[in-house]
N, C-alpha and C positions, 0 to 999 in steps of 0.2 A: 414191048409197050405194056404196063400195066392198068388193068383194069379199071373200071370205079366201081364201090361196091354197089352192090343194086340198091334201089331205094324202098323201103320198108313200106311208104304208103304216101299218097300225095295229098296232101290238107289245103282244104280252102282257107282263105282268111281274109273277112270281109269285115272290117275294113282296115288298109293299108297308113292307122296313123301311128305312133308313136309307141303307142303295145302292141299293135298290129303288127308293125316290121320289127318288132322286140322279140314277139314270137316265134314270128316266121324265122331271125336267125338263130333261133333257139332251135328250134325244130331243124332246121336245115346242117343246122352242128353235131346232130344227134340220127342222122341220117333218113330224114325227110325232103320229100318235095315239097313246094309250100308254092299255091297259086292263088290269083284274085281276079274279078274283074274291075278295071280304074274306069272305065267307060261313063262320061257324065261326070267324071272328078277332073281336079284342079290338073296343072304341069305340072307342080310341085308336087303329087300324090302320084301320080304317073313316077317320075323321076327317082321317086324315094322307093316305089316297088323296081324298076329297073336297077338301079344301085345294089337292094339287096338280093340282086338274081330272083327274085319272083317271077313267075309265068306271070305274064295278063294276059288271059282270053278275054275276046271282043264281047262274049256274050255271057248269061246265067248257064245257059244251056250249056255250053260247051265247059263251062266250071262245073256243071251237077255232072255232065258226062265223063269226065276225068280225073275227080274229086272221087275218094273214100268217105273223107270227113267234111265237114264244112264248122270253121269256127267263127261265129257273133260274135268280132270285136268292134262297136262302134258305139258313136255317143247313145245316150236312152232314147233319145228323141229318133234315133234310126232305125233302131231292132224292131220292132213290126212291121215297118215298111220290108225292112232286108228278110226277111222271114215269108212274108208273103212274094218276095223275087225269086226263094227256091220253090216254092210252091206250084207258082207259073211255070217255072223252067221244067220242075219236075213232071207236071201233070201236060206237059207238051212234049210227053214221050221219051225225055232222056233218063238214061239208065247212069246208074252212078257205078262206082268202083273197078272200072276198067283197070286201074294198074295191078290190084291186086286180087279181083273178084269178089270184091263184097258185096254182099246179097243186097243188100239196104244201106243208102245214103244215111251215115249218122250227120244229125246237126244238133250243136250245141253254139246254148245262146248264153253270151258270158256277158250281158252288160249289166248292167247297173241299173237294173228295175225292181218293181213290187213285185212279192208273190204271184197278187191275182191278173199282174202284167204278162210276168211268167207261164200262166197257166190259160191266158188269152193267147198268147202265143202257140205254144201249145197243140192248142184244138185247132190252130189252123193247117194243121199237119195230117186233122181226121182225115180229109178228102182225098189223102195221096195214099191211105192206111198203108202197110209196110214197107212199101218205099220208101220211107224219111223215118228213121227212130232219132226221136228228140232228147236230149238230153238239157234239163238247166242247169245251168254251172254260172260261176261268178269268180272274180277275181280279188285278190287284196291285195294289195301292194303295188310296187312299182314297175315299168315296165324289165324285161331280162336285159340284162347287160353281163358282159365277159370282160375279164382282167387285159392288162397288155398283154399277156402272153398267150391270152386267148384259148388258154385251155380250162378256169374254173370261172362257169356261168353263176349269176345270183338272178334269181326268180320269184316271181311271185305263186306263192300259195293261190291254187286255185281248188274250189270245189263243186259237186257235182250232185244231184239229189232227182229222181223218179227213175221208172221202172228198168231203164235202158243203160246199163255202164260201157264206156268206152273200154276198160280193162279187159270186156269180154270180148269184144272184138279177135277173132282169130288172128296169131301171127304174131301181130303187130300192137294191138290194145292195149296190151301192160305196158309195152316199154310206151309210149306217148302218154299213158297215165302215168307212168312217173317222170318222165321228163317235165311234164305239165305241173307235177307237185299236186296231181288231183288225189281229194279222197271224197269219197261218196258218206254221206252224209243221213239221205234216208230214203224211203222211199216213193212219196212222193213229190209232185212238180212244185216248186215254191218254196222250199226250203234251204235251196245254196243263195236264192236271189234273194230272201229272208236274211240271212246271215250276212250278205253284203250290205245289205238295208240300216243293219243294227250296225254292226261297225263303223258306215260310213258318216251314219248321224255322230257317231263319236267324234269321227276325225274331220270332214269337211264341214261336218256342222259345227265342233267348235272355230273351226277357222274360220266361218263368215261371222261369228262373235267377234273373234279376235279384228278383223275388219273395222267394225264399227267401234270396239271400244281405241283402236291403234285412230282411228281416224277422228272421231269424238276429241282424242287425248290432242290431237296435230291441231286442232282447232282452234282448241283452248290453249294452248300452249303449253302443255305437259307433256306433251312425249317421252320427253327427257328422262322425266320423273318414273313417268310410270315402265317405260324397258329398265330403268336403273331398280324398281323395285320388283318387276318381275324378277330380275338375275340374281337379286341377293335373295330374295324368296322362294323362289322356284326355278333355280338354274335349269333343270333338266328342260323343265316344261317353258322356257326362256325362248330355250337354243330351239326347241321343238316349235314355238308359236314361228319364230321369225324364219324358219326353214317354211315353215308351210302357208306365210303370206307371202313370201318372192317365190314361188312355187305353182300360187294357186292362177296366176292375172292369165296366162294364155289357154287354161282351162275352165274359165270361168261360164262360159260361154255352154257348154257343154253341161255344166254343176249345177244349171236352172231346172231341167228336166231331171236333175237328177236327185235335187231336195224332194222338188214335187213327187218325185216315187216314192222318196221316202216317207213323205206327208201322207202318202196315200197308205203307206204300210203301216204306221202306227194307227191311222184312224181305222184302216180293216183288221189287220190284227191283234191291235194292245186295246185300241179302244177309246184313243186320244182323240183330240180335236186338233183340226188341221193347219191349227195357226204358226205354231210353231217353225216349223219347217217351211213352210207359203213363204212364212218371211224369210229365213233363209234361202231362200227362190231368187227373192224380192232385193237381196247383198248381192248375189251374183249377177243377177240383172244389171242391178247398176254398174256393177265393174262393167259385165260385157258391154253396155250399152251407153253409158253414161262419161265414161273417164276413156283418155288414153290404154288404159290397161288392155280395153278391148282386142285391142289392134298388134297385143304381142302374140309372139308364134316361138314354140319352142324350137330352139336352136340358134335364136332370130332373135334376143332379146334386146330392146334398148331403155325400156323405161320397166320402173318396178323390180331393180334386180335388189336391192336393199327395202329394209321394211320402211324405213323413213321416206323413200321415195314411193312406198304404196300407199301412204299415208296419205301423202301429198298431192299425189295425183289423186285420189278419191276427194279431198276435200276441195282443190281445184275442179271436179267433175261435179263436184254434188252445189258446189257455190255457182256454178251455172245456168246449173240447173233450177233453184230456187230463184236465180235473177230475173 
């Protein structure tokens, strides 16, 4: 009977959605344990950590006790709260790194927040002092996915910035920094979540543009016109709008706190005023809240899978709404 090889180090991963278990079987392909706790979540959330062999411990405790690493993958609106669950767990006596003896519980927070979000974060980790080295890190792209044959993974760029590198981690620290695609950036706390910031206004910020002008255009009855002159004008940037509004409706929901970070990072660090993005806030609102789109779930999709139909379904949401 042959072996299995041992496992290099056991990663938490909180939370279990769609880059969460993207991660985890990235990690676990690469010969990691990968754990969570679902306790408080859906069947569905439960189910999708069972399917990709995730642990679920019942409690924080017993993930800070058996955890090396802890990775923040959850909406914006959750990272402080999740941040402050290892804190509790932590300063309730459990000791981290049992599988491989590491001295100190690393956690990094990979969402989708402001610098000064980041670094509110942070200082909540003074009170446990070396028992948790914090790490900020952020994500770009989409979540990991492997070919049919299951042996060449595509991943997202992830990066990492203040005093504490995962790389240094004894043993095991490089290889999960490269499996991760992480590179450190600087040295201090705010500057991976910074660079997700700027990016993200690039890209989810021009698609709740695109929203308004695709739905504007459905109203009036120019749709036609106006995808027919996007393609002969701007193909690339064509293909690129209509991938990223059937893309964006079961995330929407999520992308409200996450303008708002970004409103809050150009007004604390460029210097802007916070109109901009609010209203970008104020697009995804209404998808989540206002229109059918809310109510889709990736994997799950029935309305919104073409841009004509997100058009439509916002301008039926928003004629509603003004009734």
């Amino acid at each position: 009977m042959s072996l299995a090889p041992p496992t290099l180090a056991r990663i938490g991963i909180l939370s279990t959605g769609d880059m969460g278990i993207g991660i985890a079987k990235l990690l676990q392909a690469h010969g990691f344990a990968v754990a969570t706790n679902c306790h408080g979540r859906s069947q569905d959330t439960i189910k999708r950590a069972e399917a990709a062999l995730v642990t679920n411990y019942s409690t924080d405790e017993e993930l800070v006790r058996e955890c090396d690493a802890i990775l923040s993958v959850a909406p914006p609106r959750d990272a402080t709260e999740i941040a402050k669950r290892i804190v509790r767990a932590v300063s309730s006596g459990s000791t981290a790194g049992s599988t491989t003896g590491t001295a100190s519980l690393y956690f990094a927070d990979m969402n989708a927040v402001a610098p000064s979000t980041a670094r509110e974060i942070g200082r909540l980790f003074d009170s446990v002092g070396p028992l948790v080295r914090f790490v900020d890190g952020s994500i770009i792209g989409g979540p990991p996915s492997v070919n049919a044959g299951g042996t060449d993974w595509s991943a997202p760029a992830t990066y990492a910035s203040g005093p504490h590198r995962l790389k240094d981690i004894p043993g095991w620290g490089a290889t999960l920094t490269e499996v991760l695609r992480m590179r450190h950036i600087g040295e201090g706390i705010g500057a991976a979540s910074g660079l997700k910031m700027c990016f993200a206004s690039m890209s989810k910020g021009y698609t709740a543009i695109a929203i308004q002008a695709f739905t504007s255009a459905q109203s009036m009855g120019v749709l036609g016109e106006l995808r027919s002159v996007l393609a002969e004008m701007v193909p690339q940037r064509a293909a690129e709008t209509e991938r990223g509004l059937i893309s964006m409706a079961p995330k929407a929901y999520r992308w409200v706190r996450e303008m708002e970070e970004i409103s809050k990072t150009h007004t604390e660090e460029g210097g802007f005023g916070p109109e901009l993005f609010l209203g970008a806030a104020d697009v995804y609102r209404s998808v989540a809240d206002e229109t059918v789109l809310g109510q889709e779930k990736i994997g799950d999709r029935k309305r919104g899978t073409t841009a004509e139909d997100i058009a439509a379904a916002m301008v039926d949401g928003l004629t509603e709404r003004r009734d």
